[in-house]
C-alpha positions in Angstrom: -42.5 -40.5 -0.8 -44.8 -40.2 -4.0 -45.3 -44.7 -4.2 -49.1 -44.0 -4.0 -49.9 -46.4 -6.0 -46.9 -48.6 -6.1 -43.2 -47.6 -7.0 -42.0 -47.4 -10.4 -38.7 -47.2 -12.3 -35.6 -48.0 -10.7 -37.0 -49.5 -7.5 -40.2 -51.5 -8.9 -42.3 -52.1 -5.8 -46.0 -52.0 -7.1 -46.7 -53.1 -2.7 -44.8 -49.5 -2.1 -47.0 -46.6 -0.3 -46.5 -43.3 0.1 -45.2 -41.2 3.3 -44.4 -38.8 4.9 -41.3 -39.1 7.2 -40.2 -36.3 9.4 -43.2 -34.4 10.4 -42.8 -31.8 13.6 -45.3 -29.8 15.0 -43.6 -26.8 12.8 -44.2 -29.2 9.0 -46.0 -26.6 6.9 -48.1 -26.9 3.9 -45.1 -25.7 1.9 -42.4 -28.2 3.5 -44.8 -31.2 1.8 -44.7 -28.9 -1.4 -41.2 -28.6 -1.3 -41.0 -32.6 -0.3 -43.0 -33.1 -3.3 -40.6 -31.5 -5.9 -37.6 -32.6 -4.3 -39.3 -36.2 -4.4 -39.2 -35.8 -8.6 -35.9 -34.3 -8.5 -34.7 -37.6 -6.9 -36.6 -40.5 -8.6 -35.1 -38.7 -11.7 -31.9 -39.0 -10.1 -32.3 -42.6 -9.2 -33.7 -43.1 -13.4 -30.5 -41.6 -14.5 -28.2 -43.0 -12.4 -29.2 -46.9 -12.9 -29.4 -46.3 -16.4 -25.5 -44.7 -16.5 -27.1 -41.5 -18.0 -23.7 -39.2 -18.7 -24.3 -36.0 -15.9 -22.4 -33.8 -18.2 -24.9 -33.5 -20.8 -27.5 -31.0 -19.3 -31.0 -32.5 -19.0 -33.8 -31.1 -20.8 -37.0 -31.0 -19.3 -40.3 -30.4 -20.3 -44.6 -30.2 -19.2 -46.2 -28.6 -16.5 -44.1 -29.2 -13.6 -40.8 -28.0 -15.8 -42.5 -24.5 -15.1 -41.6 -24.6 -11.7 -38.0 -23.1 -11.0 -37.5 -24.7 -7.4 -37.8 -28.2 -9.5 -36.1 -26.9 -11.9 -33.2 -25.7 -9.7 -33.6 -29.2 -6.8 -33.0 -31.2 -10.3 -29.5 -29.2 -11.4 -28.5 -29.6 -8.0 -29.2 -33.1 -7.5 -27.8 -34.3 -10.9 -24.9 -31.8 -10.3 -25.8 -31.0 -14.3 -27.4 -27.8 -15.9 -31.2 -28.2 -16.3 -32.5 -26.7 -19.8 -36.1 -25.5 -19.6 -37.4 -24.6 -23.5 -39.8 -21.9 -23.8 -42.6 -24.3 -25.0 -43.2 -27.1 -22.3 -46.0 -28.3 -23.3 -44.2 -30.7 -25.8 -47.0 -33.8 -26.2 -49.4 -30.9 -28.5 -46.2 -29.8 -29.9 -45.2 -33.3 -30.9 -48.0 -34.6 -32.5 -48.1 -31.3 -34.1 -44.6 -31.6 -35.8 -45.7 -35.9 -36.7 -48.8 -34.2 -38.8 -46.1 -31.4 -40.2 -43.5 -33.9 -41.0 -46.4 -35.9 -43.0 -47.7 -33.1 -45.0 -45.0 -31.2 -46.0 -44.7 -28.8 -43.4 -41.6 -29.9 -42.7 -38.8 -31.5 -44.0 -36.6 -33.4 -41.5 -36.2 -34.0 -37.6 -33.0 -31.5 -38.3 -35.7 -29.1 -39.0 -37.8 -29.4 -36.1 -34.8 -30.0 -33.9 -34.0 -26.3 -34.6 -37.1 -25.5 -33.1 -36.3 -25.5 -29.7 -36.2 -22.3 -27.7 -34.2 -22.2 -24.4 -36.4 -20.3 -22.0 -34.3 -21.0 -19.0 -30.9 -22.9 -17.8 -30.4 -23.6 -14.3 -27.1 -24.3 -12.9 -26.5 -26.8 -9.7 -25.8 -24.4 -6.9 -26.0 -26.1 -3.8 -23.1 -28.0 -2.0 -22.6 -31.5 -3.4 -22.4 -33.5 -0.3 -25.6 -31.7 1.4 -27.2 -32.7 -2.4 -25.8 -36.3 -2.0 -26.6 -36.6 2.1 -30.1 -35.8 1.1 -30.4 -38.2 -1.9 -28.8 -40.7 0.8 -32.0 -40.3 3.1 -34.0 -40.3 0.1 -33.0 -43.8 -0.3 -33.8 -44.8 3.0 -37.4 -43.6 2.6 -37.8 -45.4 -0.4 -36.8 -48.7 1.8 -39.1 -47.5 3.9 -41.9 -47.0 1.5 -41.7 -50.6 0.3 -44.0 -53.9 0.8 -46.6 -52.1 2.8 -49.4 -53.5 0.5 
């Protein structure tokens, strides 16, 4: 549980900590990576599914961490959606990049830029729907968990 400093959107607990629940003698560096990711995967999750976000549009990601195929591939199977990966992630440069073009000239409507966009990789959900959903399930409990300690 990511709530380092405080939980965000949907669960707003700015008295949430982090944790780490489950720990054997056998946790490895990569089971907290892994942990990590699949943390994102599920607050995104959580995002989409208060707001009544459709799942059969395919989400399109982008920055840094999009570049990671096992987020990448926990968020397609947690959303049970395809998720699109474009070839340029780093989208805040390329964003204020297209602003300035629009404004000079460069370019001549958000059609334009729209058409832009390069599909690097799409990742399918793959794993079984009820393991994704008993997983989100304890998710949810540790974010219970995770709450008020401040």
């Amino acid at each position: 549980m990511p709530a380092l400093t405080g939980l965000g959107a949907p669960h707003w607990d700015p008295h949430a900590r982090g944790l780490l629940v489950g720990l054997t003698r056998g946790t490895t560096r990569a089971h907290i990576v892994r942990a990590t990711l699949e943390a994102i995967a599920f607050e995104v999750r959580d995002v989409m599914e208060t707001h009544g976000i459709d799942h059969d549009t395919p989400l399109r990601v982008d920055g840094g961490a999009a570049e990671n195929d096992l987020l990448c591939q926990v968020q397609a199977d947690q959303l049970g959606t395809a998720v699109e990966r474009p070839r340029m992630v780093e989208t805040t440069g390329l964003g204020a990049a297209f602003l300035a073009g629009l404004g000079t000239g460069v370019w001549s409507s958000t059609d334009e830029l729209r058409a832009t966009w390069q599909l690097d990789r799409r990742f399918e959900p793959a794993a079984d729907r009820a393991r994704s959903d008993a997983a989100h399930r304890r998710w949810l409990d540790a974010v219970e968990r995770a709450k008020g300690w401040a």
